[in-house]
Backbone as a printed PyTorch tensor [residue, N CA C, xyz], in Angstrom:
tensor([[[119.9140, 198.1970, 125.9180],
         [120.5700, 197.0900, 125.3270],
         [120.9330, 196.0490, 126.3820]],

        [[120.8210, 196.6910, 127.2020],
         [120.9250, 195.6250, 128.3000],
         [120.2270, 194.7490, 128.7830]],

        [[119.1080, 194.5460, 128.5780],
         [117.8960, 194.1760, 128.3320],
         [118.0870, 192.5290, 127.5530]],

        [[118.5580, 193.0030, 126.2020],
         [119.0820, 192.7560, 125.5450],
         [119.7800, 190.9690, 125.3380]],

        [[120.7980, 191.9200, 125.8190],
         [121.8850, 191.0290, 126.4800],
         [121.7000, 189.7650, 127.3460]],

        [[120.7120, 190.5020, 128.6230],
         [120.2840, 189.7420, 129.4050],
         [119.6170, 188.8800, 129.1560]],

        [[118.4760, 189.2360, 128.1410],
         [117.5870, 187.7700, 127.4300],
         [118.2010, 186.9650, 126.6840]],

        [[119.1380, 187.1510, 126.3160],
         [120.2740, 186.3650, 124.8960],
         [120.8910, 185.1500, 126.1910]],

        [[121.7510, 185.7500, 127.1690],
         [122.2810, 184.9610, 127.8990],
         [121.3250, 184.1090, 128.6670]],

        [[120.3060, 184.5110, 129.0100],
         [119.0360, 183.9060, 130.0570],
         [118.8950, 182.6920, 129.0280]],

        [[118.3220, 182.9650, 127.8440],
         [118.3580, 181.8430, 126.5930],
         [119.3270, 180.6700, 126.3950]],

        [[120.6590, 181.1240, 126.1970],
         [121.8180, 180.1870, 126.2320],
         [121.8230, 179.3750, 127.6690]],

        [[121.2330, 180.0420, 128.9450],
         [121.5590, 178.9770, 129.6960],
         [119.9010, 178.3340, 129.8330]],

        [[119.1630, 178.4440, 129.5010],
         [118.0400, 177.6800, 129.5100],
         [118.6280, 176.5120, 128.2220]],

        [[119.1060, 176.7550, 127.0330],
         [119.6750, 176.0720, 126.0610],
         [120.6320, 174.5770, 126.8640]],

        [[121.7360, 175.1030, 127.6340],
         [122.3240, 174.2260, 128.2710],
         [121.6030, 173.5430, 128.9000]],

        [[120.5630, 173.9720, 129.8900],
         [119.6980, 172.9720, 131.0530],
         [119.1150, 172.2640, 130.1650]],

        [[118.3700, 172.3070, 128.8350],
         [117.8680, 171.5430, 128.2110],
         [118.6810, 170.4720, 127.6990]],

        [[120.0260, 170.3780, 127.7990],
         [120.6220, 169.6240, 126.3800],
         [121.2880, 168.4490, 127.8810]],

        [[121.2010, 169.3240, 129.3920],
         [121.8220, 168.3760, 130.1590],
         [120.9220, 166.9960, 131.0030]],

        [[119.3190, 167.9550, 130.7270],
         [118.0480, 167.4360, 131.1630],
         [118.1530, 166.1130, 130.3500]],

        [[118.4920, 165.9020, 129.3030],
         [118.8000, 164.7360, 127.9980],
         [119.4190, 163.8480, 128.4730]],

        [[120.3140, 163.7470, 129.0050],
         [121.8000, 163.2540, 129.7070],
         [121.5870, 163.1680, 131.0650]],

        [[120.6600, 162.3570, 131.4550],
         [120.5440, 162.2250, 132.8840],
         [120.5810, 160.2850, 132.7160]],

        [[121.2610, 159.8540, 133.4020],
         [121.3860, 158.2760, 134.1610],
         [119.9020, 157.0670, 133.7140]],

        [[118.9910, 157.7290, 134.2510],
         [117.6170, 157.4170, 133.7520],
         [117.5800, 157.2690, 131.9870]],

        [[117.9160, 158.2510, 131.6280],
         [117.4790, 158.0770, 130.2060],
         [118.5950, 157.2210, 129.2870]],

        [[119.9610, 157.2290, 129.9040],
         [120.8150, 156.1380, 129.4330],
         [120.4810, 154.8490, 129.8710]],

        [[119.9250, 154.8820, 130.8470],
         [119.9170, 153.2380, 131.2320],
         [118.5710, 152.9420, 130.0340]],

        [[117.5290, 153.7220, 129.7300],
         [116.5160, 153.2400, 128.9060],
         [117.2110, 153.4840, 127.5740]],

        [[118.0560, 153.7670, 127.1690],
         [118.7860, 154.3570, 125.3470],
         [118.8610, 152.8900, 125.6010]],

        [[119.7870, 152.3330, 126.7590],
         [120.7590, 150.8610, 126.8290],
         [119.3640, 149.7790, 126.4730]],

        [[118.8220, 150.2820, 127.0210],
         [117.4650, 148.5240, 127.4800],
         [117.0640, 148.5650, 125.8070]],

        [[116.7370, 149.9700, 125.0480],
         [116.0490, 149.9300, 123.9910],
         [117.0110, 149.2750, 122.6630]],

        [[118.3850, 149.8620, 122.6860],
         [119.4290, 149.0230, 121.6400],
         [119.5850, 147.6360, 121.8200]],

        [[119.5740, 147.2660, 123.3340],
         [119.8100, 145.6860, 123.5170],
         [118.4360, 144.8330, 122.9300]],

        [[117.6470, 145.3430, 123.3310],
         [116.1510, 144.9130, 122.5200],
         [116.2090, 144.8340, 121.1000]],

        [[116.5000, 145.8910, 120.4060],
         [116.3100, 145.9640, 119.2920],
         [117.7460, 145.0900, 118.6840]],

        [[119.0460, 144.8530, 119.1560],
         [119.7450, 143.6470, 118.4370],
         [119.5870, 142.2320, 118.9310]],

        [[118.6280, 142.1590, 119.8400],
         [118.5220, 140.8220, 120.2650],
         [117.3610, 140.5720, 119.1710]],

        [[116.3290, 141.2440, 118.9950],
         [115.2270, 141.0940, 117.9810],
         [116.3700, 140.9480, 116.4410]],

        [[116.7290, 141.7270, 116.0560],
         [117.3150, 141.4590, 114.8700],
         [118.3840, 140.3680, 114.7990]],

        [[118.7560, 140.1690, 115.7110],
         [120.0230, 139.3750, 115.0950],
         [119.6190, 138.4540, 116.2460]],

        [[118.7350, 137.7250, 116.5630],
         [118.6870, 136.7880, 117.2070],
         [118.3680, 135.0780, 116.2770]],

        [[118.7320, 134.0710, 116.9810],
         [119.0810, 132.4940, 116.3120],
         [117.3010, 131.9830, 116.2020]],

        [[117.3280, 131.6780, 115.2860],
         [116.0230, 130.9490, 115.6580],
         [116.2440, 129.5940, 116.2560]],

        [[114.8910, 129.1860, 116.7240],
         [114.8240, 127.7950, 117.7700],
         [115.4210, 126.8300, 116.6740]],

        [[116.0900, 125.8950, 117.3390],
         [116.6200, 124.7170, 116.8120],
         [115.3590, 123.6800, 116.6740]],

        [[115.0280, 123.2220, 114.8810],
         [113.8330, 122.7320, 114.5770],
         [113.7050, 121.4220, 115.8350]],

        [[112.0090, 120.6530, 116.1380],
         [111.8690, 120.1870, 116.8960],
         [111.4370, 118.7650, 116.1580]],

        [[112.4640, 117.6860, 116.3460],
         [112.0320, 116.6740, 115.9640],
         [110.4810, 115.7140, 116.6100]],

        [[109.5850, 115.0940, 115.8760],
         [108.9290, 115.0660, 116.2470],
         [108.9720, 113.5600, 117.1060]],

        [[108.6180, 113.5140, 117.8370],
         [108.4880, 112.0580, 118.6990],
         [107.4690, 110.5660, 117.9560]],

        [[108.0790, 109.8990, 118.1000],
         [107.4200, 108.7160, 117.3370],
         [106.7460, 107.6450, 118.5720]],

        [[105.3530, 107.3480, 118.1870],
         [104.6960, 106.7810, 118.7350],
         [105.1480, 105.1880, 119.2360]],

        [[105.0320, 104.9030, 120.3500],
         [105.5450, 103.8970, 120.7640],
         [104.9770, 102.4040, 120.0990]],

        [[106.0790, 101.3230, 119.6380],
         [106.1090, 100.6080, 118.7890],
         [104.7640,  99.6340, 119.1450]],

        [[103.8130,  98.9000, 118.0260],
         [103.1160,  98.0650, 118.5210],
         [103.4500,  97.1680, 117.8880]],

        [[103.5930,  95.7660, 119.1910],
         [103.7010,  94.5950, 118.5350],
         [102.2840,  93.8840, 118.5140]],

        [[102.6360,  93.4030, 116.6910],
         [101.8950,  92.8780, 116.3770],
         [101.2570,  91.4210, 117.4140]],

        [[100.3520,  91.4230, 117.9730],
         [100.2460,  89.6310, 118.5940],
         [ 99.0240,  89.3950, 118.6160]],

        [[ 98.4620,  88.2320, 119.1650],
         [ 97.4310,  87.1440, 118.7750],
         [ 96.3910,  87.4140, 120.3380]],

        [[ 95.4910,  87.8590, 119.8980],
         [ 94.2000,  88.3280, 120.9610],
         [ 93.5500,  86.9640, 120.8120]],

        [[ 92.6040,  86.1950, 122.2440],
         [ 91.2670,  85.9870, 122.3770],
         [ 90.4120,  86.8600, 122.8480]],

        [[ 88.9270,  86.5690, 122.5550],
         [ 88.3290,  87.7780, 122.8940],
         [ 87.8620,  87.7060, 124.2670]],

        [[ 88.7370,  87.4700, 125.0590],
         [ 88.7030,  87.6490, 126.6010],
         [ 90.0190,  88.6310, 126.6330]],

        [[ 90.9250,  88.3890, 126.0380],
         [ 92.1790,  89.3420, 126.1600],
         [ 91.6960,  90.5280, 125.3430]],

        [[ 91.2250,  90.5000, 124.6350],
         [ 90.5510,  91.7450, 123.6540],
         [ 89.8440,  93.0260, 124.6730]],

        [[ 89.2450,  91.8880, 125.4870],
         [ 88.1890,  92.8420, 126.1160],
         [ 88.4170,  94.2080, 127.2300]],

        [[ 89.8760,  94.2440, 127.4890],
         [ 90.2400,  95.4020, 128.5200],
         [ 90.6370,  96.2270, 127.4840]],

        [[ 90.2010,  96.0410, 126.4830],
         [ 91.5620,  97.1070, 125.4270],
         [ 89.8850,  97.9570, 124.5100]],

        [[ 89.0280,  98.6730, 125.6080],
         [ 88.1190,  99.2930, 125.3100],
         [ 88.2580, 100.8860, 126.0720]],

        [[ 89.0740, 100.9140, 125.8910],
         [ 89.7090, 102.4920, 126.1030],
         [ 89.1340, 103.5230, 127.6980]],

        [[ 89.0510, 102.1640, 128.2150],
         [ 88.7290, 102.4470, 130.0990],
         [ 89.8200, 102.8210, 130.5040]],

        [[ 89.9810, 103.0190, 131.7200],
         [ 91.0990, 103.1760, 132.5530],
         [ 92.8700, 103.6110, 131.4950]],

        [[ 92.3600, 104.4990, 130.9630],
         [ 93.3850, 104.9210, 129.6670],
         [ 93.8930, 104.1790, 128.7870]],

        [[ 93.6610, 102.8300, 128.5840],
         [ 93.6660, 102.0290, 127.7070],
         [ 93.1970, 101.9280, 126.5660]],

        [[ 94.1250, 101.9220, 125.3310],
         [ 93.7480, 102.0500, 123.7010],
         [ 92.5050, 100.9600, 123.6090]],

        [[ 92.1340, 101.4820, 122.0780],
         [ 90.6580, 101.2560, 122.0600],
         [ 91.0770, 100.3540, 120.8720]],

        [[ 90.6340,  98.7900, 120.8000],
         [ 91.1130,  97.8040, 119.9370],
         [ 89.7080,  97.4550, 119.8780]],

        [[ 89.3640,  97.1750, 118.2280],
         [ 88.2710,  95.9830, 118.1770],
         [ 88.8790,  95.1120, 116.9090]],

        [[ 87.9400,  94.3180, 116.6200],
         [ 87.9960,  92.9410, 115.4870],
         [ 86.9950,  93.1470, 114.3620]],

        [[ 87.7970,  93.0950, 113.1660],
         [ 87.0130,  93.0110, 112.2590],
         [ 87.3230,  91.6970, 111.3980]],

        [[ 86.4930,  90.9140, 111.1510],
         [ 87.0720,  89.7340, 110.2240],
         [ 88.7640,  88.9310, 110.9630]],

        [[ 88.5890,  88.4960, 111.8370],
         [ 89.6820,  88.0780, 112.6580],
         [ 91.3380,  89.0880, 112.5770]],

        [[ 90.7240,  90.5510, 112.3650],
         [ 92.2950,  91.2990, 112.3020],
         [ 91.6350,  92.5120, 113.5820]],

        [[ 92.6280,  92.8740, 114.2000],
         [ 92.2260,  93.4810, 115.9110],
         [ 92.9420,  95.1340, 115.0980]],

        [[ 91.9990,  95.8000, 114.9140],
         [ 92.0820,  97.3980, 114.6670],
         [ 92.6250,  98.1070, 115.9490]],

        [[ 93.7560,  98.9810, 115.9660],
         [ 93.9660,  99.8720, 116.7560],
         [ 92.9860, 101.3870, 116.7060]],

        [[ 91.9430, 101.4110, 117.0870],
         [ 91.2790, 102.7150, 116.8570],
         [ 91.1970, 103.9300, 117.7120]],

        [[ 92.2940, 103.9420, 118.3600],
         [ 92.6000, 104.8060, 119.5580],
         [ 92.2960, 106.2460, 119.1030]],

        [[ 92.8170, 106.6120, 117.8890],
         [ 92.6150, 107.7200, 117.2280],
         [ 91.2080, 108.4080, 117.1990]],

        [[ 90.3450, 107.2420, 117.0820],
         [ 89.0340, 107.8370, 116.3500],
         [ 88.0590, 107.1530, 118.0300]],

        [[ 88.8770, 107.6050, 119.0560],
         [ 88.5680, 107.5890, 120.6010],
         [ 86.8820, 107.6230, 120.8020]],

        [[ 86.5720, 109.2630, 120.4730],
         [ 85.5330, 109.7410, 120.4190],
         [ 83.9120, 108.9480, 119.4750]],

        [[ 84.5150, 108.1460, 118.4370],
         [ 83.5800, 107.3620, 118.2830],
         [ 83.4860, 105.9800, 118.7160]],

        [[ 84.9940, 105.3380, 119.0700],
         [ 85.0140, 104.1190, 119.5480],
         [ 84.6730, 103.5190, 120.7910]],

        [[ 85.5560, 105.3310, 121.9820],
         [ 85.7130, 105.1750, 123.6790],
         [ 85.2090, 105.1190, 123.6690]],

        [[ 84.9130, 104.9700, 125.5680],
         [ 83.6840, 104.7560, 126.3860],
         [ 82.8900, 106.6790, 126.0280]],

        [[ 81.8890, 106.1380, 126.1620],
         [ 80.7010, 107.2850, 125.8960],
         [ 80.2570, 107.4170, 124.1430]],

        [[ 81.2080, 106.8950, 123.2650],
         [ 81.1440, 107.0210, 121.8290],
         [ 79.5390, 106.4920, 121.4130]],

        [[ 79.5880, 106.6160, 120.1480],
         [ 78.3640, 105.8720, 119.6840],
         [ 79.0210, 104.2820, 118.8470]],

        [[ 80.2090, 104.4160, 118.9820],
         [ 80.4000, 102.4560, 118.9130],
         [ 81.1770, 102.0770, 119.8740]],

        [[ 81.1970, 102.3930, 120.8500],
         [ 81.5870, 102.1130, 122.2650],
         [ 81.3000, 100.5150, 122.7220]],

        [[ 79.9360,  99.9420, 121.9590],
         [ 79.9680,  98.7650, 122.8480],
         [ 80.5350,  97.5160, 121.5080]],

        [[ 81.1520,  98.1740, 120.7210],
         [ 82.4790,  97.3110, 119.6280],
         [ 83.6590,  97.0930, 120.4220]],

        [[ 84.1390,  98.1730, 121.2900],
         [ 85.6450,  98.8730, 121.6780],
         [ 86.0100,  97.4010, 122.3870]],

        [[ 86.9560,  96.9120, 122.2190],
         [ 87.6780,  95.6360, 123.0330],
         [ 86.4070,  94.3140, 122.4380]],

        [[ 85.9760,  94.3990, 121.2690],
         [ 84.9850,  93.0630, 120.9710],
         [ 85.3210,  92.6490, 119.2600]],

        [[ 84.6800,  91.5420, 119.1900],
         [ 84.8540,  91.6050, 117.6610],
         [ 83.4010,  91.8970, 117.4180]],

        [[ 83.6830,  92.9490, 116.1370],
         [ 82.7410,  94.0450, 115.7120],
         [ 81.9000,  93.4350, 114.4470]],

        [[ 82.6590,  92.3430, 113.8740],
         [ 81.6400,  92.3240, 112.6920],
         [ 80.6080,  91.8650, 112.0540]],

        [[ 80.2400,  90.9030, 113.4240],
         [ 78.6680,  90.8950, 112.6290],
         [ 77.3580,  92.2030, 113.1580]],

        [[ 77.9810,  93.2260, 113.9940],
         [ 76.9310,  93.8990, 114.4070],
         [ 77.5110,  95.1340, 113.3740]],

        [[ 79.1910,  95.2320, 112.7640],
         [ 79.1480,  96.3370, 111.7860],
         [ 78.3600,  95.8440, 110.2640]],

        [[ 78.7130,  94.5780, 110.4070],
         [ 77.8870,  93.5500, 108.8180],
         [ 76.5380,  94.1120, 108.9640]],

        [[ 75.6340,  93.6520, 110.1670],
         [ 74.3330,  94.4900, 109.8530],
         [ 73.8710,  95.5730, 110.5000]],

        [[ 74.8020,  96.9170, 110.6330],
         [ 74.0830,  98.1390, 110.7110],
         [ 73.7780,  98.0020, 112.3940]],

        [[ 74.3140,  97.1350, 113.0150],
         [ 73.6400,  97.5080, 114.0560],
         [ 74.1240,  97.6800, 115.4910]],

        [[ 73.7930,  98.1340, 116.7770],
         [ 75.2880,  98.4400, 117.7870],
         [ 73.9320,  97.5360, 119.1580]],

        [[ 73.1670,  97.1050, 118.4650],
         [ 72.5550,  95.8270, 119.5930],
         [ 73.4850,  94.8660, 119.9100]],

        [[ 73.3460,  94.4260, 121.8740],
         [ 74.1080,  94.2160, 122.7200],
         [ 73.7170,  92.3040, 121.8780]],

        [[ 72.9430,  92.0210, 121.3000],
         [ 72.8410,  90.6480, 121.0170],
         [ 74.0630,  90.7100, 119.7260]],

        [[ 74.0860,  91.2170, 118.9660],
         [ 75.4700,  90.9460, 117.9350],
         [ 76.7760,  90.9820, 118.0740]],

        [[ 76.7920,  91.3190, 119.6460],
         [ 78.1750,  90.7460, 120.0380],
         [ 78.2980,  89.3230, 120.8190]],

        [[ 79.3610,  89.1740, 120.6270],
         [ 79.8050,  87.0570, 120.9560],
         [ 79.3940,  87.2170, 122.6030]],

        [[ 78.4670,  86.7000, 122.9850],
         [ 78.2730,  86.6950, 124.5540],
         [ 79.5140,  85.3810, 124.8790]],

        [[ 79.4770,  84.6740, 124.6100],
         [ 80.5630,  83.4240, 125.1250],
         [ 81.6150,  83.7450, 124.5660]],

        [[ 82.8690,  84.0280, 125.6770],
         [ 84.3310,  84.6310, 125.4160],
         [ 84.9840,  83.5550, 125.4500]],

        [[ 84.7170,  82.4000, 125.7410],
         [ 85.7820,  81.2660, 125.9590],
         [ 85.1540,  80.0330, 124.3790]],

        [[ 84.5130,  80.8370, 124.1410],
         [ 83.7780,  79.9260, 122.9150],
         [ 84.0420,  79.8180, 121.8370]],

        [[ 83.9400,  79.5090, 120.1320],
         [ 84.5500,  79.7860, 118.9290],
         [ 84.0920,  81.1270, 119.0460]],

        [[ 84.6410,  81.9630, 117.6210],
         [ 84.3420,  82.9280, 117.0740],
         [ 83.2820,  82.8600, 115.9810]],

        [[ 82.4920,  84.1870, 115.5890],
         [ 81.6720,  83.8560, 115.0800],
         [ 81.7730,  84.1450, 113.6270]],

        [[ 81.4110,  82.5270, 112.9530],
         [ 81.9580,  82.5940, 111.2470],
         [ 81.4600,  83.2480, 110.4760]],

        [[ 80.1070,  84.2390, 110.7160],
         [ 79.5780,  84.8100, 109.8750],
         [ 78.7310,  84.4080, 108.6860]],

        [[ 78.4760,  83.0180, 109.2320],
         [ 78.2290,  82.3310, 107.7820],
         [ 77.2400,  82.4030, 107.3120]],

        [[ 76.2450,  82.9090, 107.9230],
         [ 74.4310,  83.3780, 107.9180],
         [ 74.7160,  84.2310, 107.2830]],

        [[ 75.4150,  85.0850, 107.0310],
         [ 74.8410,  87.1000, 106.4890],
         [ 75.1830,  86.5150, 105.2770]],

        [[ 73.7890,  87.6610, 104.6590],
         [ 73.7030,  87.8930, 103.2790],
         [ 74.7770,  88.4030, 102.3810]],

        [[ 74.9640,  88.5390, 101.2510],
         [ 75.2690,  89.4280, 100.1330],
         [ 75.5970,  90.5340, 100.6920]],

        [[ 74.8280,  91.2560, 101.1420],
         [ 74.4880,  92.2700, 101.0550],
         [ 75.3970,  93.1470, 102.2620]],

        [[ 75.4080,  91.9720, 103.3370],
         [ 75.5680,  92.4210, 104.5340],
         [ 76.8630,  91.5270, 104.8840]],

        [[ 77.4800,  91.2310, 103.5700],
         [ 79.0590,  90.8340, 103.8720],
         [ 79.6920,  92.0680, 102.5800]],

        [[ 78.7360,  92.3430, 102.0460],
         [ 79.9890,  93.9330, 101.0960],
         [ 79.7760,  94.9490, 102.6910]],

        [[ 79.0820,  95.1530, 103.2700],
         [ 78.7310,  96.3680, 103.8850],
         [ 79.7630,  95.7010, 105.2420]],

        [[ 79.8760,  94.7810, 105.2360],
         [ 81.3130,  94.5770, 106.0850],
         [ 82.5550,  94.4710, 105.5190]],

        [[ 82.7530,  94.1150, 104.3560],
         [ 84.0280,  94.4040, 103.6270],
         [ 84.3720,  96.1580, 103.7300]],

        [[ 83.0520,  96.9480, 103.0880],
         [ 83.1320,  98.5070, 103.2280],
         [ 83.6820,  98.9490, 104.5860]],

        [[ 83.2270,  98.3780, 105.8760],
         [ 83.7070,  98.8000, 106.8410],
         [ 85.6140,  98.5530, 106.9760]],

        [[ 85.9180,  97.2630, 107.2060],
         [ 86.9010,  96.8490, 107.0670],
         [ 87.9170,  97.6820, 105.9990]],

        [[ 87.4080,  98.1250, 104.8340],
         [ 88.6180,  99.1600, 103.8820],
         [ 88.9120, 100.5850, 104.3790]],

        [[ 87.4070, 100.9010, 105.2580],
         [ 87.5510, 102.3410, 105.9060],
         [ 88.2670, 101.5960, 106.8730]],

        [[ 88.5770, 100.5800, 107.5990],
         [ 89.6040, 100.5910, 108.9130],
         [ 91.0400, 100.4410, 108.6650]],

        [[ 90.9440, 100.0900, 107.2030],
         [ 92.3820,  99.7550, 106.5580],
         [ 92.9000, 100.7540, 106.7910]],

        [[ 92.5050, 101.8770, 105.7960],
         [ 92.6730, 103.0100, 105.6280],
         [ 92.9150, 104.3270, 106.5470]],

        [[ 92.3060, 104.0420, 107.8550],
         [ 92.5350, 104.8510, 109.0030],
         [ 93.4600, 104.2520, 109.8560]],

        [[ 93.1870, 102.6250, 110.0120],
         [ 93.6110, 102.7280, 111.4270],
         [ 94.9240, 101.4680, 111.2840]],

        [[ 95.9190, 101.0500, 112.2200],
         [ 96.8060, 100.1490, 112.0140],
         [ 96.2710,  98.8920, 112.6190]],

        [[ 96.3100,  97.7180, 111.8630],
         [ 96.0710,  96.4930, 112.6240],
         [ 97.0970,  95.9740, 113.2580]],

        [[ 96.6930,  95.7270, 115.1210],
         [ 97.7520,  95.4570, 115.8110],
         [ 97.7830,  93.8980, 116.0900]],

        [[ 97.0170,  93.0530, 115.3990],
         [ 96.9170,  91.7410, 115.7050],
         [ 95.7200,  90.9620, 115.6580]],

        [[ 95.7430,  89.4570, 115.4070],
         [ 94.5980,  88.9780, 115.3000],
         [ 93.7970,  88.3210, 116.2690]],

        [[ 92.9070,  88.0140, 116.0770],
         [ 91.5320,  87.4670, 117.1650],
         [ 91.6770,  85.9690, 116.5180]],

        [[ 91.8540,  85.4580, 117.3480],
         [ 91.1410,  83.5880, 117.6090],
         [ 90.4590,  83.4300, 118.9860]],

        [[ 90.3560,  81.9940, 118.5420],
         [ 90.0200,  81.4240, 119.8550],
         [ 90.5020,  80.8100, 120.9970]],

        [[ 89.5510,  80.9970, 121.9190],
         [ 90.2090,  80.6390, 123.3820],
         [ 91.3250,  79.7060, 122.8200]],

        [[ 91.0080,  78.5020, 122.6990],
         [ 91.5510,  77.6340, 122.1410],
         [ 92.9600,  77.6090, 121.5030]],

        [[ 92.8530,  78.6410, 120.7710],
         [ 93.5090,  78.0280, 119.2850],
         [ 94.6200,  79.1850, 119.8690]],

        [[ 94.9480,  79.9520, 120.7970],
         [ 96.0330,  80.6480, 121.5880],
         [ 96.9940,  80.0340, 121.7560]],

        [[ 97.1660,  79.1010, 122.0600],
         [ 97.9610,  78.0480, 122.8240],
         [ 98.7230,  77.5870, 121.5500]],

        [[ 97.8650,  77.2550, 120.5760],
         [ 98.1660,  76.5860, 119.3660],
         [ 99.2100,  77.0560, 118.3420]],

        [[ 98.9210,  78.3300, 118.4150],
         [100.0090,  79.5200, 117.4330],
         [100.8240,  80.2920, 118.2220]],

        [[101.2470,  79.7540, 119.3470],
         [102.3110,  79.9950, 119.9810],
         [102.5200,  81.8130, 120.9170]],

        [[101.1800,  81.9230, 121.2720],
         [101.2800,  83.2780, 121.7190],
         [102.2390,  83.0190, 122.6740]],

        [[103.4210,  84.7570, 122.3690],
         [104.0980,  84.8540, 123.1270],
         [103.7330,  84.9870, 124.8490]],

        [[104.5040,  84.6870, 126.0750],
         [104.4880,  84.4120, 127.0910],
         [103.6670,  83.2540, 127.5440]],

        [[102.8670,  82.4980, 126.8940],
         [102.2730,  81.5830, 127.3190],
         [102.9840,  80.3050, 127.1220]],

        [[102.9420,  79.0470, 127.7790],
         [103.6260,  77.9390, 127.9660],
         [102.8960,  77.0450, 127.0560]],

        [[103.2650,  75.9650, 126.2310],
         [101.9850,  74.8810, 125.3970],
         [102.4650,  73.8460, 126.1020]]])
């Protein structure tokens, strides 16, 4: 029976080493890391919503198409063209307007007699910048709806930041900073 005895007690203290092996420094500091985790997850604030930032204001003003012409989205500069004497902001639609686009050589020009007929040849833009603008008065039927069509898709996308005249006629309507 002694035997017995001896395995019963050998048991109870293997029982204790186990329950003190539990209770070692190490495993409290990880009980601690795992509760703080788990009430920071539950009961934590959500982010304070993020108002969104508003695009910096454009004033409306009066382009010639010499002033028009840096505003072709070079040197990080928004991408403006002219349709029917109103100057489109098309910064948005970069990729077809910027430099490398496929209407790239519109970007900083007035666009509409080469959008009137279908075409992105270097002759349908105004070679003389100090000269009138061009009245359009040649195109067809046909090829003044297909510039109206363009002009409603620019309505519709893009904001007009101002109009196109002439060299001339700047002076006349009082563009701001200039002296008459």
């Amino acid at each position: 029976m002694d035997y017995v005895e001896q395995r019963v007690a050998q048991a109870a203290s293997n029982h204790e080493a186990t329950t003190n092996t539990l209770l070692t420094p190490l495993n409290a500091l990880l009980l601690t890391a795992l509760l703080y985790a788990t009430y920071t997850f539950l009961f934590r604030k959500p982010p304070p919503p993020q108002i969104p930032s508003e695009p910096p204001a454009t004033v409306f003003r009066t382009f010639t198409p010499r002033t028009l012409l840096p505003y072709n989205g070079e040197n990080n500069m928004p991408v403006y063209l002219a349709v029917r004497g109103r100057v489109f902001d098309v910064t948005r639609g970069r990729n077809f307007y910027g430099p490398g686009g496929p209407y790239s050589n519109f970007a900083g020009r007035d666009a509409s007699r080469g959008l009137a007929c279908g075409s992105f040849d270097e002759e349908m833009l105004t070679k003389d910048l100090d000269g009138p603008l061009d009245t359009l008065e040649d195109l067809g039927a046909g090829e003044m709806e297909a510039l109206r069509g363009w002009e409603e898709r620019f309505e519709e996308k893009y904001l007009v930041v101002g109009r196109l005249v002439a060299e001339g006629e700047a002076d006349l309507v009082g563009e701001p900073g200039k002296k008459k």
